[in-house]
N, C-alpha and C positions, 0 to 999 in steps of 0.2 A: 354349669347349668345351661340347657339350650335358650336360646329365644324363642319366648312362647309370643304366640296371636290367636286369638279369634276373630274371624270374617265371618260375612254369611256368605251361605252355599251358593254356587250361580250353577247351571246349566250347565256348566263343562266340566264340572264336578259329579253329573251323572252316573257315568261309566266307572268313575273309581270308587265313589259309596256304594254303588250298586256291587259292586265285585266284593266289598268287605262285609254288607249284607248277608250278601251270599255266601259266606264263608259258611261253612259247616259248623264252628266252635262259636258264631256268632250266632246263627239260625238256631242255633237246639237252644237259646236261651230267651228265644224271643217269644211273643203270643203268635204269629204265624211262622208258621217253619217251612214253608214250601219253598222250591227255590223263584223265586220272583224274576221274571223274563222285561226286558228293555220297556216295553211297551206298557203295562204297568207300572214300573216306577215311571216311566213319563209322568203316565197322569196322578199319579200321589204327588210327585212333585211341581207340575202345575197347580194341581188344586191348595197344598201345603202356602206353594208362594206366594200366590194369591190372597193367602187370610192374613190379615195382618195380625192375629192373634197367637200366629205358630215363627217361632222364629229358628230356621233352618242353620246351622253352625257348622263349621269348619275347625276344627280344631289342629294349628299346623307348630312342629317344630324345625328351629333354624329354616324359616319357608317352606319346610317339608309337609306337606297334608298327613296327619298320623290319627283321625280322629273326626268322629260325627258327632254332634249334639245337636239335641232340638228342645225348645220349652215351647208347652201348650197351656194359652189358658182358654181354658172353656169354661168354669166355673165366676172367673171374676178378672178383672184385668190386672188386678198385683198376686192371683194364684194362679202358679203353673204347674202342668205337670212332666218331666223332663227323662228325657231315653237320650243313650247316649252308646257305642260303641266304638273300641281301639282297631285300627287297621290290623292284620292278624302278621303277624312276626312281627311287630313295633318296641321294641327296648324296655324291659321293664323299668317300670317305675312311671310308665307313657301315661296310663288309665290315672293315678292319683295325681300327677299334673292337669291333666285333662278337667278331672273330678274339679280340682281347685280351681282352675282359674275361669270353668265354665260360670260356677256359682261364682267366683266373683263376678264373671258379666251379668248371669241373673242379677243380681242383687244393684250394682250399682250400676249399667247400664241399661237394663231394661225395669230397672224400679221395683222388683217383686217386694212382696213383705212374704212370700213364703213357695218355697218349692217342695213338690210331693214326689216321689218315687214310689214304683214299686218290681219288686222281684217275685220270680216265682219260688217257692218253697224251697225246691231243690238245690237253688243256685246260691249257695253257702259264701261262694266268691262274693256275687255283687250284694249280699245280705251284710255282710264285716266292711264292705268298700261303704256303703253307705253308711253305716255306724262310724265308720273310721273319719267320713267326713263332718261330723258333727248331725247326723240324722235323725231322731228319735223313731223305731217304730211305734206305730199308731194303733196297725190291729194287724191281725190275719184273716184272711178272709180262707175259710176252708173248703177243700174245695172247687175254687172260683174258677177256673181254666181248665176245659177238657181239650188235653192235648194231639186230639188221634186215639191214642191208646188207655189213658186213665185220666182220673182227675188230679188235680192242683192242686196245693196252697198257692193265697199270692199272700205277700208278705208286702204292708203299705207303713211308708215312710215321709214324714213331714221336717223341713229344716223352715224356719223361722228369720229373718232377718235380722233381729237382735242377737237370738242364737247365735249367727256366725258370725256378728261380726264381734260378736264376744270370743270366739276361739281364736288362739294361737296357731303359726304354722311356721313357726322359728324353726 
């Protein structure tokens, strides 16, 4: 089993989130899909580290960076809502470690009572990775993201506090 960490992101971490951003297999699954130039994530990430509300994550194996998370609340300071993507060629089984021990820092290090997700209809992957984490879908919104070409489903997902720490991950 490797040694897992999460930090938060600093500024020299830029250039290699922004490159896994960009990855083609990360971008078609996101709500903007363009490819996002230097100068632009600058200022998302200015503005992000600035709010003390969004908390920017690193998610590294054996010291390795394998991994982005971020929890936003906007809604209330124990509700977030959280995006996350795997560096693209990372080991499987990278994303459900990732998954886990992200929500454990939600939970017991930044104090949530609950975190919300959500995926776009199509994306079957992160729709079972959420479930698999102990997530209840909540609704669908039909629909809801026109992406360039057609519209969306998003598919909205809430995990709970007591929830997890009532699940197993023996």
């Amino acid at each position: 089993m490797p040694e897992i960490a999460i930090r938060s992101m600093t500024e020299a971490d830029l250039k290699m989130v922004l490159s896994w951003r960009n990855h083609p297999e990360v971008r078609r699954y996101m709500y903007t899909t363009h490819e996002i130039k230097l100068d632009e994530h600058q200022k998302w990430f200015a503005l992000a580290n600035d709010n003390p509300d969004i908390a920017l994550l690193i998610y590294e194996e054996d010291g390795e960076p394998t991994g982005f998370v971020n929890f936003t609340r906007s809604r209330s300071k124990k509700v977030a809502d959280w995006g996350f993507y795997i560096a693209p060629g990372a080991a499987k089984g990278t994303g459900g470690r990732l998954g886990y021990s992200a929500l454990s820092h939600a939970f017991s290090c930044l104090g949530l009572h609950k975190v919300c997700g959500q995926a776009l209809g199509f994306n079957e992957r992160s729709i079972s990775f959420h479930l698999s984490l102990g997530f209840m879908e909540e609704g669908r919104l039909r629909d809801q993201h026109f992406d360039g070409a057609e519209y969306q489903d998003v598919v909205c997902f809430g995990l709970l506090e007591k929830e997890w720490c009532s699940l197993s991950y023996e």
